[in-house]
Structures are given as structure tokens and as C-alpha cells.
C-alpha positions as CSV (number, residue, x, y, z in Angstrom):
1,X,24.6,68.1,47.1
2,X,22.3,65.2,46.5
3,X,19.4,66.5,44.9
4,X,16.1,65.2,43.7
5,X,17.3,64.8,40.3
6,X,20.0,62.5,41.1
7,X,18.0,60.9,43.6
8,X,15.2,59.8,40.7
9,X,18.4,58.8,38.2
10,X,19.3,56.5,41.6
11,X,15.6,55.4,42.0
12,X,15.5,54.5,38.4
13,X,18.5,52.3,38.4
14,X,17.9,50.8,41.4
15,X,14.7,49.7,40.9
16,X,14.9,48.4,37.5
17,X,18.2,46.0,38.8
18,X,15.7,45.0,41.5
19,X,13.5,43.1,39.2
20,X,16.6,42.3,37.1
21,X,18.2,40.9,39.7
22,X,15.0,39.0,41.2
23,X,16.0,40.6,44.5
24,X,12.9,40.6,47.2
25,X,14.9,42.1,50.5
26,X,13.8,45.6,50.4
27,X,15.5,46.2,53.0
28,X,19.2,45.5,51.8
29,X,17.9,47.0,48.3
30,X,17.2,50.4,50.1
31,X,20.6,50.3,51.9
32,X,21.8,49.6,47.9
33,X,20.3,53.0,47.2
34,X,21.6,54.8,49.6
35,X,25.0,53.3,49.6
36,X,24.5,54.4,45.9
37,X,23.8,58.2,46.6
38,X,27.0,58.3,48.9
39,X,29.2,57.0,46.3
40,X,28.1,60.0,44.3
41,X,29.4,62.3,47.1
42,X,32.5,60.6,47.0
43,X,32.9,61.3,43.1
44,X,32.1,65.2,44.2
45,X,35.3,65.3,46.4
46,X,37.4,63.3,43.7
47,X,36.5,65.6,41.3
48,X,37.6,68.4,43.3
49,X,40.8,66.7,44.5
50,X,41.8,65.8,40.7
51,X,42.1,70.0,40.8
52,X,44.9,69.5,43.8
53,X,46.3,66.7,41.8
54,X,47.0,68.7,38.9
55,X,48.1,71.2,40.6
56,X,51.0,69.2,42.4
57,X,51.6,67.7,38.4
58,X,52.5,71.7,37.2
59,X,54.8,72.1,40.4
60,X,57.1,68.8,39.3
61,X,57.2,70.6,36.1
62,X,57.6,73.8,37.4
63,X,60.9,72.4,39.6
64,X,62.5,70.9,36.6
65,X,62.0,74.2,34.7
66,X,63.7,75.9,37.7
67,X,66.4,73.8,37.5
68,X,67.2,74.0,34.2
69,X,66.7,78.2,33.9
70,X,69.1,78.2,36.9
71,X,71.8,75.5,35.6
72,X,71.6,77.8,32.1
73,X,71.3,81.1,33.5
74,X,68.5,82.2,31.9
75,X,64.9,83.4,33.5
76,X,63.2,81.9,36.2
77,X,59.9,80.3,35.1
78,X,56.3,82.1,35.9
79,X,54.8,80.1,39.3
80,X,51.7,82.3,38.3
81,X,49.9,78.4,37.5
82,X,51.5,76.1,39.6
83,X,50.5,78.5,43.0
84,X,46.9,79.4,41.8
85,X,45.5,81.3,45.0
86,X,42.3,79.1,44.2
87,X,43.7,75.7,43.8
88,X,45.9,76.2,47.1
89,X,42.6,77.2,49.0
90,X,41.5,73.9,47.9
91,X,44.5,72.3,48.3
92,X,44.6,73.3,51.8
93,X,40.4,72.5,52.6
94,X,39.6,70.9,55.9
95,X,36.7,69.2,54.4
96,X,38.2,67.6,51.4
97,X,41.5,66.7,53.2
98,X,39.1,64.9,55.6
99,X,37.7,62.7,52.7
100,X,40.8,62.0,51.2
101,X,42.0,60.9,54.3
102,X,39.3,58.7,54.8
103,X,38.8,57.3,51.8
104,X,42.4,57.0,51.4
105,X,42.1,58.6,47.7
106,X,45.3,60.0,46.3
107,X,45.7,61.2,42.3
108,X,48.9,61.7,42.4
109,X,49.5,58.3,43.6
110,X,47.0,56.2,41.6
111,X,46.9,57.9,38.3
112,X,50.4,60.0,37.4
113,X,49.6,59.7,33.9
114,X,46.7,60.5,33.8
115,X,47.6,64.0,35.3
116,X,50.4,64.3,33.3
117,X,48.2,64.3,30.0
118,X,46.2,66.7,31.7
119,X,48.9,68.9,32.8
120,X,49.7,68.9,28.8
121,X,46.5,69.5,28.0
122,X,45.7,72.8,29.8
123,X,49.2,74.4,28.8
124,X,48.2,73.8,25.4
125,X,44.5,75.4,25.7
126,X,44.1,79.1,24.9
127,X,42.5,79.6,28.3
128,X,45.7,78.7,30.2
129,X,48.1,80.9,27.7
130,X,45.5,84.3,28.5
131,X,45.3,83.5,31.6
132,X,49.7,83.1,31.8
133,X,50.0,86.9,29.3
134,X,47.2,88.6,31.6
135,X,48.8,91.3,33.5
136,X,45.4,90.9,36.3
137,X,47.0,89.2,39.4
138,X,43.9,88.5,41.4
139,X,41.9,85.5,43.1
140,X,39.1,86.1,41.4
141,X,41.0,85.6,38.0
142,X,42.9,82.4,39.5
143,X,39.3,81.0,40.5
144,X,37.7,81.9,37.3
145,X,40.8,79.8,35.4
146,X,39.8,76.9,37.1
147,X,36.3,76.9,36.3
148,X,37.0,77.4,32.9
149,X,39.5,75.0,32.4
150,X,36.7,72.2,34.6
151,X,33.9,73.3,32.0
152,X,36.7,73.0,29.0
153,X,39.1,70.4,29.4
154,X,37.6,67.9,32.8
155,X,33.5,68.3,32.0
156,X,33.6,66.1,28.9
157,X,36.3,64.1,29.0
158,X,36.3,60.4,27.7
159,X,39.0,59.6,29.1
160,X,38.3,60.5,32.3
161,X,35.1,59.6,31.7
162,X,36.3,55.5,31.6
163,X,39.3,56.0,34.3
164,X,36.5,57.1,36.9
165,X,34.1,54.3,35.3
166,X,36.6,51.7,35.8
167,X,37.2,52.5,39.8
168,X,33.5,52.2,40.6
169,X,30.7,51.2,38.8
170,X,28.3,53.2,40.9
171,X,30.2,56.6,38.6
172,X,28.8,55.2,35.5
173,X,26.1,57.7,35.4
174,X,26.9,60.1,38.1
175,X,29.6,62.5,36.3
176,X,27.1,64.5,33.9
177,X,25.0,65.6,37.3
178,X,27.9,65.7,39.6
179,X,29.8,67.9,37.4
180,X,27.0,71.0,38.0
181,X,28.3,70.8,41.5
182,X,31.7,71.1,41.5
183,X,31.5,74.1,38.7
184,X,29.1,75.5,41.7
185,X,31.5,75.0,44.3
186,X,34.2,76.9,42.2
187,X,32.1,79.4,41.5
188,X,30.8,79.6,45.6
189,X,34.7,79.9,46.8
190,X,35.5,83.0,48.8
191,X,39.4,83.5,49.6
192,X,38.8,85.0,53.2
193,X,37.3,81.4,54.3
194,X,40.6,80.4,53.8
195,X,40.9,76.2,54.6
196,X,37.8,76.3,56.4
197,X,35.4,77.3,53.3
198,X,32.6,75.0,53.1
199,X,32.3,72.2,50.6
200,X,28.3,70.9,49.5
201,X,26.5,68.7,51.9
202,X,26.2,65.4,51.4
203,X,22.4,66.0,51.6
204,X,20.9,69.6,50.6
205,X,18.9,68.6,53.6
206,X,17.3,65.3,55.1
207,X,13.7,66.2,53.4
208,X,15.8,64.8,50.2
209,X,17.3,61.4,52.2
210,X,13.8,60.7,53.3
211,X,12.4,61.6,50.0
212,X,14.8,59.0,48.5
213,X,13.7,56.2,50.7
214,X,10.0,56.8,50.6
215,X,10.3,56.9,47.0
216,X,12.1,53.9,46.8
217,X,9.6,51.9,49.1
218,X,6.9,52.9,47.6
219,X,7.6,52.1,44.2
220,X,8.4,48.7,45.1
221,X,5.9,48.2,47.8
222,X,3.1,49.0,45.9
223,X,4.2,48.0,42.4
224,X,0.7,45.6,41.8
225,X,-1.4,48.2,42.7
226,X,1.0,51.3,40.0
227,X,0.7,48.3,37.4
228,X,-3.0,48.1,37.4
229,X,-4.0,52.3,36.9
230,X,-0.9,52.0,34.1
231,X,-3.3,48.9,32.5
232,X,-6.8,51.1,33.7
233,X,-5.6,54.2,31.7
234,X,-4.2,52.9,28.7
235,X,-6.9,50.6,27.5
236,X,-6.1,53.0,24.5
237,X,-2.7,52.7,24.0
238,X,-0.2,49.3,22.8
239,X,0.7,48.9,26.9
240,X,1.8,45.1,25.8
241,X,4.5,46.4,23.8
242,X,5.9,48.6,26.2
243,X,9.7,48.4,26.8
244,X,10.6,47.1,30.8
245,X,12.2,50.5,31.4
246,X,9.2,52.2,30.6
247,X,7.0,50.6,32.9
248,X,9.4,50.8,35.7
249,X,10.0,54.8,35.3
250,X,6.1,55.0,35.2
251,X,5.7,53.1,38.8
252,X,8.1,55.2,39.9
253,X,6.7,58.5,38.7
254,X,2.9,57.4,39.7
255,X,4.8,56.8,43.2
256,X,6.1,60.2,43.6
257,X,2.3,61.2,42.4
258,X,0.6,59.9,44.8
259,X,3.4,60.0,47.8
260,X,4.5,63.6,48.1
261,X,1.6,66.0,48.1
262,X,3.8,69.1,47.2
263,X,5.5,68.0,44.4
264,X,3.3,69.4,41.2
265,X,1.7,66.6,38.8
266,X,3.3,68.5,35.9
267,X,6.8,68.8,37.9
268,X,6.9,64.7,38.1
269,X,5.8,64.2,34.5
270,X,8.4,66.3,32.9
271,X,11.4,64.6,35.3
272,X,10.1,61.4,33.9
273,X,9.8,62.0,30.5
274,X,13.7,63.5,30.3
275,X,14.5,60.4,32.4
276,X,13.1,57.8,29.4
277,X,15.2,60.2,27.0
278,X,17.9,58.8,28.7
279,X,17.1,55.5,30.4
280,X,14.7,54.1,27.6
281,X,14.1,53.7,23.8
282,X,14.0,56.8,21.1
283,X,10.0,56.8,21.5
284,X,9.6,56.2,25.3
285,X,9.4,59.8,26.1
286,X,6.4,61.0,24.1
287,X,4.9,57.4,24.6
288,X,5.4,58.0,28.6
289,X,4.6,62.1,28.1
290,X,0.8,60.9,27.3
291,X,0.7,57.7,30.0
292,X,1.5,59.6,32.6
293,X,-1.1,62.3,31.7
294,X,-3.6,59.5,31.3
295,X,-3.0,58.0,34.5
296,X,-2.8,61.5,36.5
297,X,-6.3,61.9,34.9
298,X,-7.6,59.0,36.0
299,X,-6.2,58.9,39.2
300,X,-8.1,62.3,39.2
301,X,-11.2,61.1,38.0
302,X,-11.3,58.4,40.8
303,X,-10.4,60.5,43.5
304,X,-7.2,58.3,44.0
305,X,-5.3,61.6,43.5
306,X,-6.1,64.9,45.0
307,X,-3.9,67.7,43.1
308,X,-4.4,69.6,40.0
309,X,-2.8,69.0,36.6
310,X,-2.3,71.6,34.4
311,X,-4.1,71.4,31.1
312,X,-1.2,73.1,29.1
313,X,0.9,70.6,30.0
């Protein structure tokens, strides 16, 4: 699950509190990172367990509505929601059952109201009352409700947004990336794997846990020498002026430069540059756009480098 992308957001942030901080243990500042990354993992299962946790919420409803239809006689209630083929698949997965277990994370415990709003919120939407008048009784339908209702009513959601913010400060930034993968994993779920259907790696593989920790130490290890070909190639441009960000997201993308061989020149400049978007002032990305050219060039030039850089970039 952890990908390069969310690995450079981590690199980013962890770097630039390194200086912040005046930190000089690289060694516990690498553990930071990775402790980081996992944390992100962790938000991936919550995610996925908040799913469970409304679930449970609509069958508490779904008992009182029982109740009552029986007490006055009149028609049983629909359990078409509250027994989702999908969200009891999930409900009943090996692998996130393990994490909850471990991490000892429970919504229904630590945040009722929270599910109760969103309970609310979804049998208001139009998306739950088609999918309640649809005659189609499938799994595929009951999966595709789901990831609906996450891209809908859970992908931008403030208040969920400062509940999850407020139990770790590591999820500050993580939701916007972390979100792709659990609409993936919705989308990957196959009823015949029953309990045992496979949730995302930690890791897509450990290329990517390496890549984090080379990238990390080489940024910082080598941050004199980055510093200099930033003040070499931009004898033409106000480098005085730049913002701290900026200079930090430029060692790290000269890092990844001249560190990883495979990774195109144009590949690292573009990350970077939507990075500053982000990270940085309203003119750091077109300011860093034509650094990091600059200083690919250059490094070019004096055979520091040895790839190509595409001139339509």
C-alpha cells in the first residue's frame, strides 16, 4: 500500500521537522519515518473498519425498527442494508480483525456518535434510497454501494477529517492518499475469498521501504554538497529569497536524482513540483519547475549525473 508518493509526502515532512527541530540523530529520525509510514497503514485499516462500524450502527437501528413493526403489527423492516454481503465479508476479514485486535481499535466503542451521524447521513443520500428500491439483489451491487457511499459521504469529510486528526497527528496529511486505497480495495473484493480475501500490503514491496530510507539518508547526509549545485545553477535566479520549504523539497528531489538510476529526471521533477503546490508558497512550483531543470542540467553538464532529461519537459 505504501507507495512512492506517500513515501516523498513522508520524506518531505520528515525532513523539514529535522531542521526545525535541530535534530542531528539520523538514526532515530529514520526510525521517525518509518514509524510514520506505518501509522499510515494503520489509518488504511481504520478506514476500512469505520465500514464495519457503520454497519453494526444500521443493525441497532434495524433492531429497534423490528421491534417496533412487530409490537404494532405492521411490516418487518428491509435488512437489505444492515446485511450488505460486502460489509459482512469485511466484517468478517482475517486480516483486518487481526489489526483491530492488535491495535485494540474499536468504532463502535470510541466514537458512537460519530457513527450515528453517519448512519443518518447515508439513509438520507440518494445512493442509499436506489440502492434500498432496486429490485437487483447481488454482491456486486452491495460492493458497488459501498464504494459509492466512501467516495460520497467518507472521502471528504471534515468532520471526519478532524476526528481522525485529533487521534494521531501522523493522519494529518495521510487521508487524501490513503483514501485511493481503500476505494481500491473495495473495488478488488471478490465474495468467493470469503474472510480470507487479501487486504494491501503494508509495503507494495521492500524496493519501496528501502527506497524510503535511502532517500531519507541521503537527503540529509549529503545536504552541503545538494545546497551548493542549488547555489551553482541558480546564479540566475533570487535563490536568497527562497522559502525553507522550497529548498528542502529541492535536496530531496536532487537526492532521488542522483540516488536511484531508474527513476526518469522528468518523473522526479514533476513529483516535486505538485509537492511545493502543496507543501510551499502559491509561486514555489513554477519557481522549483525551472530549479530543478537548472540543476538536472548542470548536474548534466558536469557529468555529476548520467541520465537524460527530456527537453519537452
Amino acid at each position: 500500500m505504501i507507495n512512492r508518493e506517500l513515501i516523498r509526502i513522508k520524506v518531505v515532512q520528515l525532513t523539514y521537522a529535522y531542521y526545525q527541530n535541530g535534530s542531528k540523530n539520523i538514526d532515530t529520525a529514520e526510525k521517525e519515518l518509518l514509524f510514520s509510514l506505518s501509522k499510515a497503514y494503520d489509518l488504511y485499516n481504520y478506514l476500512l473498519a469505520l465500514i464495519v462500524g457503520i454497519t453494526h450502527e444500521s443493525r441497532r437501528h434495524l433492531e429497534v425498527a423490528q421491534a417496533r413493526a412487530e409490537r404494532e403489527g405492521t411490516q418487518q423492516p428491509s435488512q437489505k442494508f444492515a446485511y450488505n454481503r460486502f460489509a459482512l465479508q469485511l466484517e468478517e476479514n482475517r486480516m483486518l480483525n487481526d489489526f483491530l485486535e492488535a491495535q485494540k481499535k474499536n468504532w463502535d466503542q470510541e466514537n458512537p456518535e460519530f457513527l450515528k451521524k453517519m448512519y443518518l447521513q447515508i439513509t438520507e443520500s440518494q445512493i442509499y434510497k436506489e440502492y434500498m428500491e432496486s429490485s437487483e439483489d447481488s454482491y456486486e451491487l452491495d460492493r458497488e454501494l459501498w464504494r459509492k457511499l466512501y467516495r460520497t459521504l467518507i472521502q471528504n469529510n471534515d468532520e471526519l477529517d478532524t476526528l481522525l486528526e485529533e487521534q494521531s497527528l501522523y493522519w494529518n496529511d495521510d487521508k487524501t492518499v490513503v483514501d485511493t486505497f481503500v476505494l481500491k480495495t473495495i473495488k478488488r473484493f471478490e465474495e468467493k475469498n470469503q474472510s480470507h480475501q487479501e487486504l494491501l500490503p503494508e509495503y507494495d514491496s521492500e524496493e519501496d521501504k528501502e527506497y524510503a530510507r535511502k532517500l531519507f539518508r541521503a537527503t540529509i547526509m549529503n545536504a552541503d554538497q545538494y545546497q551548493r549545485y542549488m547555489s551553482d545553477a541558480s546564479r540566475n535566479w533570487d535563490f536568497d529569497r527562497l522559502a525553507y520549504m522550497d529548498i528542502v523539497i529541492m535536496q530531496i528531489a536532487i537526492a532521488e536524482m542522483l540516488t536511484f538510476p531508474t527513476i526518469p529526471i522528468n518523473v522526479t521533477i514533476n513529483e516535486y513540483v505538485e509537492m511545493a503546490k502543496v507543501y510551499s508558497t502559491p509561486r514555489s512550483a513554477g519557481y522549483i519547475n525551472g530549479m530543478l531543470d537548472a540543476i538536472a542540467r548542470h548536474l548534466i553538464d558536469n557529468r555529476v549525473l548520467v541520465k537524460h532529461i527530456d527537453d519537452k519537459h
